[in-house]
NUKOLLO-791979 format. One record per residue (C-alpha): residue in three letters; x negated, y, z. Coordinates in Angstrom, 2 decimals. Example, Ala and Ser with C-alpha at 12.3 -4.5 7.8 and 13.67 -1.06 7.14 Angstrom:
2
PT res    east   north      up
PT ALA  -12.30   -4.50    7.80
PT SER  -13.67   -1.06    7.14
//
This chain:
308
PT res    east   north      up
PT UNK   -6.79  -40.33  -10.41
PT UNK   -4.87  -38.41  -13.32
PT UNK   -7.29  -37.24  -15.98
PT UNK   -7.40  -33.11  -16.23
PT UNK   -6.14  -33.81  -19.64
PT UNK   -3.34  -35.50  -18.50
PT UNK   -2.03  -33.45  -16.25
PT UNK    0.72  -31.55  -16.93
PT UNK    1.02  -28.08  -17.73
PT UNK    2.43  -25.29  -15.62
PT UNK    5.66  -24.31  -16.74
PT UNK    5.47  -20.09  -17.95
PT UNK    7.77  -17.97  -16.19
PT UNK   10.10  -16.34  -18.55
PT UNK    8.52  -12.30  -17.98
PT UNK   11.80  -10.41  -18.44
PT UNK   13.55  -12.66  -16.16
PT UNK   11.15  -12.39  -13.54
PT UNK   10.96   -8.81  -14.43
PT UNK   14.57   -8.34  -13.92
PT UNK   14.00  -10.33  -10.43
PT UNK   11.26   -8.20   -9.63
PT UNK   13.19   -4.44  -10.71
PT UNK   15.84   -5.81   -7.86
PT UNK   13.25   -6.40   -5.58
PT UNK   12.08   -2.68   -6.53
PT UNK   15.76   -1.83   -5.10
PT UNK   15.73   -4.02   -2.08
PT UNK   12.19   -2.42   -0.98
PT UNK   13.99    1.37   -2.07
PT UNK   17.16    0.45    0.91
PT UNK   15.48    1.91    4.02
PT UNK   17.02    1.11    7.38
PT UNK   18.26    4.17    9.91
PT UNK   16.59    4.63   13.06
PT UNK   18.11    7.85   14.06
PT UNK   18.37    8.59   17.56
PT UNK   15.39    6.68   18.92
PT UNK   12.95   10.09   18.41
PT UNK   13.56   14.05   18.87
PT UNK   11.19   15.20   16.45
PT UNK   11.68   12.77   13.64
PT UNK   14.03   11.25   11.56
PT UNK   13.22    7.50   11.48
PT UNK   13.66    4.75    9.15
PT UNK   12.11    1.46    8.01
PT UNK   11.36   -0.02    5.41
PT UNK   10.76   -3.62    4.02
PT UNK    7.18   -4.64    1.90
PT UNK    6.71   -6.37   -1.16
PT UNK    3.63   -9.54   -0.65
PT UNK    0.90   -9.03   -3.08
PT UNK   -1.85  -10.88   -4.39
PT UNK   -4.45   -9.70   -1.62
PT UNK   -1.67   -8.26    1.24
PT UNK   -2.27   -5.28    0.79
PT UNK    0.30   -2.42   -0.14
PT UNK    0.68   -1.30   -3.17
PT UNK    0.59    2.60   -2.86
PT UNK    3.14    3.33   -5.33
PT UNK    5.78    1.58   -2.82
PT UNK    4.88    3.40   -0.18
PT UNK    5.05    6.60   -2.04
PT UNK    8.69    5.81   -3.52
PT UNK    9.95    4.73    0.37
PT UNK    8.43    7.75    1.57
PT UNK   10.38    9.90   -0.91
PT UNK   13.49    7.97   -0.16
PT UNK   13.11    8.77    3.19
PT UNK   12.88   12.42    3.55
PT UNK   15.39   12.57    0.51
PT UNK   18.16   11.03    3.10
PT UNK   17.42   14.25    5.79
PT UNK   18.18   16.73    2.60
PT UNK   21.52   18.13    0.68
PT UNK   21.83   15.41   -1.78
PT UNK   22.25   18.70   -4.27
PT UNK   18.79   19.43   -3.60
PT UNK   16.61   16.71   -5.99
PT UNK   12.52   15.96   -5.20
PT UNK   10.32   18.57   -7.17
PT UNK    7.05   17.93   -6.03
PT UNK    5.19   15.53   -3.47
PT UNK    1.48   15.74   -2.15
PT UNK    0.42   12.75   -0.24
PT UNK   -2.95   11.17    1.05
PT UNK   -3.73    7.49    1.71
PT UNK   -4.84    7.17    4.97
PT UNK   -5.24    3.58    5.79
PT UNK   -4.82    0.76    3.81
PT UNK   -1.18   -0.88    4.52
PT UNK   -0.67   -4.44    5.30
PT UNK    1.95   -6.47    3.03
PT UNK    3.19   -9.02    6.14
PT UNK    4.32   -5.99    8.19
PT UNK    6.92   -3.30    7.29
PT UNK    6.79   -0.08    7.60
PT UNK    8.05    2.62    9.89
PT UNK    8.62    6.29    8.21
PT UNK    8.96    9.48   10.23
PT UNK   10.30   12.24    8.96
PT UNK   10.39   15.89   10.17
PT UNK   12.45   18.65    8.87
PT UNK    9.80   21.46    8.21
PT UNK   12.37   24.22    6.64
PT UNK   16.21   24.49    4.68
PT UNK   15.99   27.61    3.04
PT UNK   18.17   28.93    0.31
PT UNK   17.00   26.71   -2.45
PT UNK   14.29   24.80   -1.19
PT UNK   13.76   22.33    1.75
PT UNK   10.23   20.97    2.82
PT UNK   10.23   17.66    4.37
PT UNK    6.86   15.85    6.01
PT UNK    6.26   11.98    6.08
PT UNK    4.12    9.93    8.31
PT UNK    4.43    6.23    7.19
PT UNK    2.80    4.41   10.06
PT UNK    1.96    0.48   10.57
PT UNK    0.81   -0.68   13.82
PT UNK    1.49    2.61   15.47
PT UNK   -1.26    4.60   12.95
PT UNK   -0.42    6.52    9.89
PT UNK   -1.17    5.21    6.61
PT UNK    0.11    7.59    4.52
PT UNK    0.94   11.59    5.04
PT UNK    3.10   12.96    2.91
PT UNK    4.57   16.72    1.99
PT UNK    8.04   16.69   -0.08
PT UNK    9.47   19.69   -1.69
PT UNK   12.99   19.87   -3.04
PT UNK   15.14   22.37   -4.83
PT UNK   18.75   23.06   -5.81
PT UNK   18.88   23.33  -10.11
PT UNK   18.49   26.92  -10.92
PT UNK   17.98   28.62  -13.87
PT UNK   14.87   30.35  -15.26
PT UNK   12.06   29.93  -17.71
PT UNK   11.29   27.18  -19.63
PT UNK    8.53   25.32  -21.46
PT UNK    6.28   21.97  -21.83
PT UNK    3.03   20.79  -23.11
PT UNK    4.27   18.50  -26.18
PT UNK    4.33   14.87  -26.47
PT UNK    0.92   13.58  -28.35
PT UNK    1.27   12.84  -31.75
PT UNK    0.89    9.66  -33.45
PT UNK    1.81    7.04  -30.39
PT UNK    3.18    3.79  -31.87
PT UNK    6.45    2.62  -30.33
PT UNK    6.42    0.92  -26.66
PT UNK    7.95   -2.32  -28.91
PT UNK    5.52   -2.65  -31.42
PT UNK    2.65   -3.05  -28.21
PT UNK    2.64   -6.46  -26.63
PT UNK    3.78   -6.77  -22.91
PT UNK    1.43   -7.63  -19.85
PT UNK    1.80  -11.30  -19.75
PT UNK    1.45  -11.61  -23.52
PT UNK   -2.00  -10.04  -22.88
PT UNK   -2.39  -12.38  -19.66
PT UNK   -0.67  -15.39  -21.37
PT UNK   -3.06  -18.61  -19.99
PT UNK   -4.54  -16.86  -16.92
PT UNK   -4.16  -18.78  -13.88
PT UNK   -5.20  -16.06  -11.25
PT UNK   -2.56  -14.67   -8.59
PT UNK   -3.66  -11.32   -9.79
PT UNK   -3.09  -11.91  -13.28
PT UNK   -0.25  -13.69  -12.24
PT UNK    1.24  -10.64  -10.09
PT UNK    0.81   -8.38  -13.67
PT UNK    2.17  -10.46  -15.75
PT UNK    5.03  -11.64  -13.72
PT UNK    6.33  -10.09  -10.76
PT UNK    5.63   -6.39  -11.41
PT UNK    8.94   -4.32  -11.73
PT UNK    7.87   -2.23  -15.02
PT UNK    7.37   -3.49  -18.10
PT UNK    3.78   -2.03  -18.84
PT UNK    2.56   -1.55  -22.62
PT UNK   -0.88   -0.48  -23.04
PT UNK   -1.33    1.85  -26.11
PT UNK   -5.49    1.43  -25.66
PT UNK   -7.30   -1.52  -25.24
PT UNK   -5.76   -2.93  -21.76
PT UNK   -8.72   -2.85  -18.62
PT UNK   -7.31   -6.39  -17.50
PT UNK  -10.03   -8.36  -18.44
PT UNK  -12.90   -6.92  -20.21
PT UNK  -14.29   -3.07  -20.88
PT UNK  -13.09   -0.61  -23.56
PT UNK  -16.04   -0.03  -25.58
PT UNK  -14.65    3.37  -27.08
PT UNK  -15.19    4.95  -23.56
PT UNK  -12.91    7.74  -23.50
PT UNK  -11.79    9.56  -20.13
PT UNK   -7.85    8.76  -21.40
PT UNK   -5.33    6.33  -21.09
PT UNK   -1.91    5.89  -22.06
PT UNK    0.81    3.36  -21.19
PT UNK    4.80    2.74  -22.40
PT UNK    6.79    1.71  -18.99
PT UNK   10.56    1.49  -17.68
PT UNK   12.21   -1.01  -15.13
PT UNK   12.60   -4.56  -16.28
PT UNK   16.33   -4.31  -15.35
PT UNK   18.99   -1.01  -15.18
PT UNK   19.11    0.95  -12.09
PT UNK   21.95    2.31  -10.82
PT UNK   22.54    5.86  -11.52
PT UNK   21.20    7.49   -8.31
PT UNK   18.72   10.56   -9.57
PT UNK   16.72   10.51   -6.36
PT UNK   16.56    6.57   -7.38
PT UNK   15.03    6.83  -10.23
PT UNK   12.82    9.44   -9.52
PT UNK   11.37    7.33   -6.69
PT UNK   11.00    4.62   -8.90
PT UNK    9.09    6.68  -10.96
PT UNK    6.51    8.12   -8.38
PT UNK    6.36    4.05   -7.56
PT UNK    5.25    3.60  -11.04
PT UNK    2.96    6.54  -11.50
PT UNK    0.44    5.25   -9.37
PT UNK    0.09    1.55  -11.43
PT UNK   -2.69    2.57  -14.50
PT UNK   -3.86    6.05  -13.79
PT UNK   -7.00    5.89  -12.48
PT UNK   -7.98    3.44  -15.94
PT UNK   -9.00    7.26  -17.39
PT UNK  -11.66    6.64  -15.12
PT UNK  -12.44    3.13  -15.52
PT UNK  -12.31    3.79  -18.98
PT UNK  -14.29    6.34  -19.24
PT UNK  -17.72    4.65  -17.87
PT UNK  -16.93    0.86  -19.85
PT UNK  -15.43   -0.68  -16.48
PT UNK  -12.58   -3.33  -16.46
PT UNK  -10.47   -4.09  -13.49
PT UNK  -12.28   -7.73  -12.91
PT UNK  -15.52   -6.08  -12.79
PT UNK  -17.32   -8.08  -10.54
PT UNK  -17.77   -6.02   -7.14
PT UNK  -15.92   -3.52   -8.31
PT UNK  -13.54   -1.28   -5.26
PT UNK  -11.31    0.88   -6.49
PT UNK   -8.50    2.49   -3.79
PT UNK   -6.40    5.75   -4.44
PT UNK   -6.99    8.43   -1.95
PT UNK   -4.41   11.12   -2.51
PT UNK   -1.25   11.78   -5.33
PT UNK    0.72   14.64   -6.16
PT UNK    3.50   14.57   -8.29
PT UNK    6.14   17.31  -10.17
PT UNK    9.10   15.76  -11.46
PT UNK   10.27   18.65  -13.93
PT UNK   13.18   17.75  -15.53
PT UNK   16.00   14.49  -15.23
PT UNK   15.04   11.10  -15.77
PT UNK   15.83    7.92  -15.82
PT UNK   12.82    4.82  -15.17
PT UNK   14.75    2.34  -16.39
PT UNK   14.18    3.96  -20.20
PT UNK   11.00    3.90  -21.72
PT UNK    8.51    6.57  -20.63
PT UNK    5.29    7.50  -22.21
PT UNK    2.35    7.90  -19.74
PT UNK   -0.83    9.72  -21.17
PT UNK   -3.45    9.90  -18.77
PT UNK   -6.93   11.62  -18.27
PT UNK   -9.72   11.96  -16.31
PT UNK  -11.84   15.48  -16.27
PT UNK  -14.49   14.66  -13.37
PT UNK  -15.56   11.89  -11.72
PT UNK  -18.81   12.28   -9.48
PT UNK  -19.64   11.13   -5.55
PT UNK  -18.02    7.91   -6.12
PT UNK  -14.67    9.53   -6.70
PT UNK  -12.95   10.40   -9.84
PT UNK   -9.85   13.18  -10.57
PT UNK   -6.85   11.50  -13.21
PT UNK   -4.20   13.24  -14.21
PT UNK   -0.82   12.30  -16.41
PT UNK    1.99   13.57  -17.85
PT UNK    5.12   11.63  -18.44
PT UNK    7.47   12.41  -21.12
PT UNK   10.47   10.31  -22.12
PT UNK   11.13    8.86  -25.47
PT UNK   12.74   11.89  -26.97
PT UNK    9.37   14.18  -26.12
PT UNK   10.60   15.62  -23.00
PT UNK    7.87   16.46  -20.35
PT UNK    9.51   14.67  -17.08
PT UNK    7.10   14.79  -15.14
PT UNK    3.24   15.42  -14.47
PT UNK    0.64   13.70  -11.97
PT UNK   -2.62   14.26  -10.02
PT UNK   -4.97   11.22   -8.41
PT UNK   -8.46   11.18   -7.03
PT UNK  -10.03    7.96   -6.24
PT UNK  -12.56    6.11   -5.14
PT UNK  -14.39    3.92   -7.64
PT UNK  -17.53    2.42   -6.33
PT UNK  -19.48   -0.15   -8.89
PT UNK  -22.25   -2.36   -7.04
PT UNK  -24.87   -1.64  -10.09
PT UNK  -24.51    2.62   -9.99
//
């Protein structure tokens, strides 16, 4: 038998090349197939899933795929300016999923578009989609925080995960699509001890997208939904391997407000004003690297700790 010493150790992936591998992926899981025809009331299409650590969906895929699929029943001059969706079921990551658009109302500048994304013939994620042809009008935005260190200077996910031999810590540091740089202490592995209700992140694609707007504002909603509930985790000294721990978002609403692109690096600050009933409210506000507010975000979720 080969002493443990001897054995020898696992090669380390190379994290922008399987980052690059995994932005593609991002793409593949963004190409929806066209079932048109087979219903009256809907618009159908499906769409492929992405195998995680515990086969489970992650909801920020099924938010971007449900965005991609009402955008394809709209005037590609009208772009995505707000969603409101709840999680309904938790998806399964062997199975893909079936999206079923209908066609609520074209008027003059807006259209409204709801999605049902259904496995196994249930819903497991309702979705309303509002989108706009650019017009002109007022103009304003909460400014970018002061004082946040450059995405560069921060080190990556699986330099913070570098020696952990865990499929989820794996799946971070790996085979996640954005490169994510925590800006406070990361909830990977262990508590913050400051315990503030905030969080903020540095993220863009691993790889360039191609220059599709409604791409990359999917990708974006996909992406919105990885760290914001750590305002709340934060907030009460809780770190994502707390044992017992269950954690599940329940509903997201987004506003994209002005053009951007995910594959350039986005700040993400992040807070959390409640949290009570074994549910807490996060919200965020993205801004690109020139200060631009691009986009904001709403989340309640469920956070239930075994000891509270």
């Amino acid at each position: 038998m080969t002493a443990a010493h001897d054995r020898p150790t696992p090669a380390v992936p190379d994290p922008q090349e399987t980052g690059r591998k995994a932005t593609q992926e991002l793409l593949k899981l963004l190409e929806l197939d066209d079932f048109n025809g087979i219903r009256t009331d809907e618009d159908i299409f499906v769409g492929p899933v992405h195998e995680q650590p515990r086969s489970r969906v992650f909801g920020g895929q099924v938010l971007a795929q449900s965005l991609m699929a009402a955008g394809r029943t709209v005037d590609p001059e009208r772009a995505v300016h707000s969603m409101h969706g709840y999680f309904l079921r938790a998806g399964d990551s062997q199975e893909p999923i079936t999206f079923g658009v209908q066609r609520l109302r074209d008027g003059r500048s807006f259209s409204a578009r709801r999605v049902h994304a259904y496995q196994g013939g249930v819903p497991i994620l309702s979705m309303i989609a509002s989108f706009q042809t650019e017009d002109e009008g007022v103009d304003h935005f909460q400014p970018m925080p002061e004082g946040m260190p450059d995405p560069e200077s921060l080190p990556s996910t699986a330099e913070l995960l570098a020696g952990i031999d865990h499929p989820v810590a794996r799946y971070w540091a790996f085979e996640r699509a954005f490169d994510i740089r925590h800006i406070d202490a990361p909830l990977y592995l262990s508590a913050d001890p400051q315990a503030g209700a905030r969080n903020a992140v540095w993220m863009k694609t691993f790889d360039t997208l191609p220059d599709d707007p409604a791409l990359h504002r999917a990708a974006l909603a996909y992406a919105s939904d990885y760290t914001l509930l750590e305002s709340i985790l934060r907030r009460h000294s809780l770190a994502w391997s707390n044992p017992g721990m269950s954690v599940a978002s329940l509903d997201h609403a987004m506003w994209w407000h002005r053009p951007v692109r995910a594959d350039e690096w986005l700040l993400y600050v992040q807070d959390s004003p409640s949290a009570q009933n074994s549910r807490g409210l996060a919200q965020g506000r993205i801004y690109d690297r020139n200060g631009v507010l691009v986009a904001s975000v709403a989340q309640e979720g469920m956070v239930r700790v075994p000891e509270l």
